[in-house]
GUFIMAR-119305 format. One record per residue (C-alpha): residue number from 1; z, x, y. Coordinates in steps of 0.5 Angstrom, whole numbers, plus 500, padded with zeros to 3 digits. Example, Ala and Ser with C-alpha at 12.3 -4.5 7.8 and 13.67 -1.06 7.14 Angstrom:
REM residues 2
(1,(516,525,491))
(2,(514,527,498))
END
This chain:
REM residues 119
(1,(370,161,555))
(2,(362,162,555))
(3,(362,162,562))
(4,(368,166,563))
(5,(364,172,559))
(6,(358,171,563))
(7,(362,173,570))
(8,(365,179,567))
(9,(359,181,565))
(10,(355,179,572))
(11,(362,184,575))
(12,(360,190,571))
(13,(352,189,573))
(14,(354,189,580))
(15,(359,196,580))
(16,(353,198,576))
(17,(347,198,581))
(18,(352,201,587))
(19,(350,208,588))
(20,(354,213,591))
(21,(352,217,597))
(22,(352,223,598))
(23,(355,225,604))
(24,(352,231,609))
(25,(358,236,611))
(26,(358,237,618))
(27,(354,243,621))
(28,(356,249,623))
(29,(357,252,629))
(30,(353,259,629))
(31,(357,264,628))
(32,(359,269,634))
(33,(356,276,634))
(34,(362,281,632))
(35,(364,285,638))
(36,(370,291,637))
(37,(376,288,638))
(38,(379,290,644))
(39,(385,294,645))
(40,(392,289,649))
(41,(392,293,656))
(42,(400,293,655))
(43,(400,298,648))
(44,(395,302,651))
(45,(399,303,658))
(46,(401,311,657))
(47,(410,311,658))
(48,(414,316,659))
(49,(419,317,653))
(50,(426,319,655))
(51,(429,326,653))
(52,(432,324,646))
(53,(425,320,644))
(54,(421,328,648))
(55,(425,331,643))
(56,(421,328,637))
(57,(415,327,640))
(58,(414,331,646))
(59,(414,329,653))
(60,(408,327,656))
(61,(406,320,657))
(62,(404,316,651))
(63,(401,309,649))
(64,(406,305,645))
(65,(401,306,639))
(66,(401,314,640))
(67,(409,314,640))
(68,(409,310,633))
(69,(404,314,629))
(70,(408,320,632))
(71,(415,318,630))
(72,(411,316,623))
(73,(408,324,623))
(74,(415,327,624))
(75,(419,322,618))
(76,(413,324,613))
(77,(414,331,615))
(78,(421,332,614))
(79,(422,327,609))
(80,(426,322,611))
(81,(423,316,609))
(82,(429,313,604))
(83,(427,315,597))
(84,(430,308,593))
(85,(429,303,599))
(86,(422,306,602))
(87,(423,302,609))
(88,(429,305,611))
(89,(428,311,614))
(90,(434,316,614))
(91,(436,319,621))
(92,(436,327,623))
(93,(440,329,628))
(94,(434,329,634))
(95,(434,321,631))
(96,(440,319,631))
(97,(440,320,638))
(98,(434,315,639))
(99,(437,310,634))
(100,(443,309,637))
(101,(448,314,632))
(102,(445,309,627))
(103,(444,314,620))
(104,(439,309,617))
(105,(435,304,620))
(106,(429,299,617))
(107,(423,302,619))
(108,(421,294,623))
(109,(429,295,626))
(110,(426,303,628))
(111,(420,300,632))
(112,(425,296,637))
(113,(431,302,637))
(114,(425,306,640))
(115,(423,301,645))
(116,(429,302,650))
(117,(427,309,650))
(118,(421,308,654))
(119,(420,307,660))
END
């Protein structure tokens, strides 16, 4: 039995004199100087609205981002945002026309129901 208490503590000096190593995090890259983003061609491309969607916002040509905003500008206007769901938005008689005959819409549905009115 002497022996076996001699090897036991033989195992516990060696697990004792590991050491852990640290080890280094890979270096990083420099960061990139931060550039302004550029704007995606394709929404800045002026698009001539159809004569439901000029009623709205007005004929002359515009970027998909114009037309949004003043979509938006003409719903905070006239109060038509939903008052209890607030992504709908309740069509007037000149929105109707651009929803397709739809009375509510959601505000993302809106996005795509105006998209087949430009050209």
């Amino acid at each position: 039995m002497a022996k076996a208490k001699k090897s036991s503590k033989k195992s516990v000096k060696k697990s004792a004199a590991k050491k852990t190593t640290k080890r280094k995090a890979p270096a990083r890259k420099a960061a990139k100087a931060k550039t302004k983003r550029k704007p995606n061609a394709a929404f800045m491309k002026p698009m001539t609205p159809s004569s439901a969607l000029a009623a709205v916002i007005g004929a002359s040509p515009k970027p998909r981002t114009e037309v949004t905003k003043k979509i938006w500008e003409y719903i905070k206007k006239n109060r038509l945002q939903d008052s209890a769901n607030r992504r709908n938005i309740n069509a007037d008689e000149k929105l109707k026309a651009v929803f397709g005959g739809k009375r509510q819409v959601s505000m993302f549905e809106m996005t795509k129901l105006v998209s087949s009115h430009l050209k």
